[in-house]
Structures are given as structure tokens and as C-alpha cells.
N, C-alpha and C positions, 0 to 999 in steps of 0.2 A: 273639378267635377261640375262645378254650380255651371263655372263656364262653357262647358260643352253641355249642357243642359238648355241653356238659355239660347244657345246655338239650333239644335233641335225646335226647338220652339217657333224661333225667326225664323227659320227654313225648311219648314215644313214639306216642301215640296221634296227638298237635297233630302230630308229626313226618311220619306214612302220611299224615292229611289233607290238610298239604300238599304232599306227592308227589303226591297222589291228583289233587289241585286245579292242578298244573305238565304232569301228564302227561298230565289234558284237556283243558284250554284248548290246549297243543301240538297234542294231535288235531284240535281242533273250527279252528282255524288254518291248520291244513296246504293243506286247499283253495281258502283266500285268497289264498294266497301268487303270485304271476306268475312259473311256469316255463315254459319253453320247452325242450322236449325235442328238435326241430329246428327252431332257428332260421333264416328265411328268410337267405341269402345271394345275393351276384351278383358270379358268375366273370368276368372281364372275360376271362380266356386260354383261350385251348379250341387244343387242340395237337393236332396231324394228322399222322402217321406214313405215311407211302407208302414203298411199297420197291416202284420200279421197276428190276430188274437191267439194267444197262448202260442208261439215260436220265441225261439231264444234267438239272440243277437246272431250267433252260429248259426244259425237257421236263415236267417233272414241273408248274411254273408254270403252264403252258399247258393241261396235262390236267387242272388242281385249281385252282389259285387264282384262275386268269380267270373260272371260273362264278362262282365268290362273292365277287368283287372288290367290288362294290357293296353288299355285307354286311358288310363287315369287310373289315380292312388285313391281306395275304397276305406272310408275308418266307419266301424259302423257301431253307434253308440247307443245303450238303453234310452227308452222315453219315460219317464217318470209319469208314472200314472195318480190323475191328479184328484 
């Protein structure tokens, strides 16, 4: 290691070159590379908030979940009042 160190040093010039020759190839690269900046995803849960004051869970079921029952599985659970 000391030895290629000392190498770098005496030849400074061969040393920028191949900086020079690491730090373009990295550029001219960059655009090959496969990023994905957003990635496609698929939420399987989609959560639905209803605040009917004084309506029972059957209540709420009936006014929401029954329209889109044959779109998706409805489970409608009390909210603990806090």
C-alpha cells in the first residue's frame, strides 16, 4: 500500500489522469444505471374514517359499506371514544 502511495505521489500527473478517467466513465454511466424514483406500488388496505355522532356500527355499515360491498370486503369496527 505505502508503495503505491509513493507511486501517486512521483506521478502526479498519471495520478489527475486517472482521476480524471474514474470521474468520467462515473458520469458518462450515471444515465445507464435503473433508478426508480417512484416506484410503482399496490395498497391492498384503503381505511375509511366515518364519524357519525350517535349511529351504531350497523348504522354506519349500512350507510357505507353496503354500496361497495362487491368491491371489496367492508369490517366496520367501534371507535373508542377518548
Amino acid at each position: 500500500m505505502e508503495r503505491m502511495i509513493r507511486w501517486f505521489v512521483n506521478n502526479s500527473v498519471a495520478a489527475n489522469l486517472i482521476m480524471a478517467f474514474i470521474i468520467i466513465s462515473g458520469t458518462l454511466t450515471i444515465p445507464l444505471l435503473k433508478m426508480e424514483v417512484f416506484p410503482e406500488i399496490s395498497v391492498d388496505i384503503v381505511n375509511v374514517t366515518a364519524i357519525y355522532p350517535g349511529a351504531s356500527p350497523p348504522d354506519v355499515e349500512n350507510a357505507i359499506c353496503i354500496r361497495k360491498r362487491g368491491k371489496c370486503k367492508c369490517r366496520v369496527t367501534p371507535r373508542p371514544r377518548c
